[in-house]
C-alpha positions as CSV (number, residue, x, y, z in Angstrom):
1,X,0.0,0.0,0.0
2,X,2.9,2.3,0.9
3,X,4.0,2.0,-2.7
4,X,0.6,3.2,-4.3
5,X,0.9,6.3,-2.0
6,X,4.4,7.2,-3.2
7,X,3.4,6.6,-6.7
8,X,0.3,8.1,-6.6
9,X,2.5,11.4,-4.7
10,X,5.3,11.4,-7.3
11,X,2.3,11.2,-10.5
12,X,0.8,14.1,-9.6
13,X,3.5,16.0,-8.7
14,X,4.7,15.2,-11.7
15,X,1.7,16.6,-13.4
16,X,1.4,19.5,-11.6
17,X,4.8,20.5,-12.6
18,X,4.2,20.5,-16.4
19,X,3.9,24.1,-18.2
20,X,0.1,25.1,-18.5
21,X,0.6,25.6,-22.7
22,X,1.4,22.2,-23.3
23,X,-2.3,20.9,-23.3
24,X,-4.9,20.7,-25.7
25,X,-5.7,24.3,-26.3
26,X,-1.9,24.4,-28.1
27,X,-2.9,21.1,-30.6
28,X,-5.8,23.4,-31.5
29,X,-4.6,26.5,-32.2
30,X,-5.0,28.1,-28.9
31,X,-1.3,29.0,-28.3
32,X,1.7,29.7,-29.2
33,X,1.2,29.0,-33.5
34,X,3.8,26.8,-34.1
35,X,4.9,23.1,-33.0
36,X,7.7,23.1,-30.2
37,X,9.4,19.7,-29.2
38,X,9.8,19.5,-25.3
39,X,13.6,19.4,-24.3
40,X,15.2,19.5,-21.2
41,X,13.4,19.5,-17.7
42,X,10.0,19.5,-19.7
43,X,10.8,16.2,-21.4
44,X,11.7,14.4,-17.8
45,X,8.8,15.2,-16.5
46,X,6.7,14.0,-19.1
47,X,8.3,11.2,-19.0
48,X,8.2,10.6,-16.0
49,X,4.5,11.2,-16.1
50,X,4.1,8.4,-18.7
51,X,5.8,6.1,-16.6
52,X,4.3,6.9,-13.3
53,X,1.2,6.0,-14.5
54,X,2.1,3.0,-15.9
55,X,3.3,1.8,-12.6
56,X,0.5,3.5,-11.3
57,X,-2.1,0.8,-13.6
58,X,-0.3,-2.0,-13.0
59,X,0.4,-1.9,-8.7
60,X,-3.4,-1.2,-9.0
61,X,-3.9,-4.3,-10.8
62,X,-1.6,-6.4,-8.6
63,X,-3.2,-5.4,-5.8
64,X,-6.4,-6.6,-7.3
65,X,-5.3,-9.8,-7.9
66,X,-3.9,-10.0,-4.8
C-alpha cells in the first residue's frame, strides 16, 4: 500500500509540474502557433508522467489480484 501512495504522490507532482501551454488548447490552435518539441526539464517530467502511471495501472492491478 505504501507504494501506491508514493506513486500516486510522485504522478501528480509530476503533473502539476508541467507548463500550462502544453495541453490541448496548443494542438488546436489556442497558443503559441507553431509546434515546439519538449527538451530539457519538460521532457523528464513527461516522462516521468508516462511512466508513473504506468506503474501507477499495473500496482493497482496487482493489488487486485492479490
Amino acid at each position: 500500500m505504501v507504494s501506491q501512495v508514493v506513486i500516486s504522490i510522485l504522478l501528480s507532482l509530476s503533473i502539476l509540474l508541467q507548463q500550462r501551454g502544453a495541453g490541448l488548447g496548443a494542438v488546436f490552435g489556442g497558443e503559441g502557433g507553431f509546434h515546439t518539441s519538449k527538451r530539457g526539464a519538460e521532457k523528464v517530467l513527461s516522462n516521468a508522467a508516462v511512466v508513473l502511471a504506468v506503474l501507477f495501472i499495473a500496482n493497482s492491478l496487482a493489488f487486485l489480484f492479490i
